[in-house]
N, C-alpha and C positions, 0 to 999 in steps of 0.2 A: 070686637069693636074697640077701637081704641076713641081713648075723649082727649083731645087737644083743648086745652086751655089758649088764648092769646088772648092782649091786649096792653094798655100801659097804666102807668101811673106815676105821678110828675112829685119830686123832689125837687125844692129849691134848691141852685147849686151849689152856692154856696156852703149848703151843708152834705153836699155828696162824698167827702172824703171821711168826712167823721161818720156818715151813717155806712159806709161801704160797709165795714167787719159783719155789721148787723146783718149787711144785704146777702155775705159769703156764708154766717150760721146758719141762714135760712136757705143760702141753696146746696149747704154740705149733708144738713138735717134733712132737709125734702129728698134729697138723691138717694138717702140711704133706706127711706121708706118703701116698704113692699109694694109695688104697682106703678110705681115713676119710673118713666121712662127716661123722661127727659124736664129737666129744668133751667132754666137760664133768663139771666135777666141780663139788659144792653141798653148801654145811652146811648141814645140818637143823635148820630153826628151833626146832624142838620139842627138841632132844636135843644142845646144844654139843660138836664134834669129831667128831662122826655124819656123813663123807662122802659123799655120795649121789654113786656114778660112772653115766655112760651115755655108752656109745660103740654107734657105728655103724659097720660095714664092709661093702667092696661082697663080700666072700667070704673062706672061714676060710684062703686064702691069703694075702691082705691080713692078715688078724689074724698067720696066723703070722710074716711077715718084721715085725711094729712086735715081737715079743717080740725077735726078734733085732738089734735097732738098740741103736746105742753111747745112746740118751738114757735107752731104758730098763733100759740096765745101770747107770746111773748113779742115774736114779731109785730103783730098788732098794738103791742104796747109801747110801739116805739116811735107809731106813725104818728103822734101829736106833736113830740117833739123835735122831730126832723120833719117837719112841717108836709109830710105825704100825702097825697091830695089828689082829686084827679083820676078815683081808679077806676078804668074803664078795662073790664075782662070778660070774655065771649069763650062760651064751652060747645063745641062744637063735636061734633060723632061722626066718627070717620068706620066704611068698612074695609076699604085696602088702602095698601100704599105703594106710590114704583118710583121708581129713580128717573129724575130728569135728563 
């Protein structure tokens, strides 16, 4: 079973250049964790500071040790001040997958 993570979470835009680095530690650190598959976060062309997140993990134990890692203690430390807001995330259990 693989668990897909999706959803967003909305950053003022104005401050999306100065929080980038913050957004690229946290998807350099999460990628190199045991059981991700896949992670990636996307602004929505249509809707500026509209995050589009989508992770992948190989099982909801993987997901749970990346909430307990020192990057995303950090990460969360940084949503006050780059005003993050808005986090709407759906974990979902998948049993196969095929190509469109």
């Amino acid at each position: 079973m693989t668990l897909i993570i999706a959803g967003t979470v909305r950053v003022p835009p104005q401050n999306l250049e100065t929080f980038r680095p913050h957004m690229l530690a946290m998807l350099s650190a999460s990628r190199a964790e045991d059981g991700c598959l896949e992670y990636s976060y996307a602004e929505d062309v249509a809707e500026p500071g509209l995050i589009r997140v989508f992770e992948a993990w190989r099982d909801q134990a993987c997901l749970d040790a990346h909430f307990q890692t020192p990057h995303m203690a950090t990460w969360r430390s940084h949503w006050l001040q780059f005003g993050v807001s808005d986090r709407r995330l759906f974990a979902y259990e998948t049993a196969t997958e095929r190509a469109l």
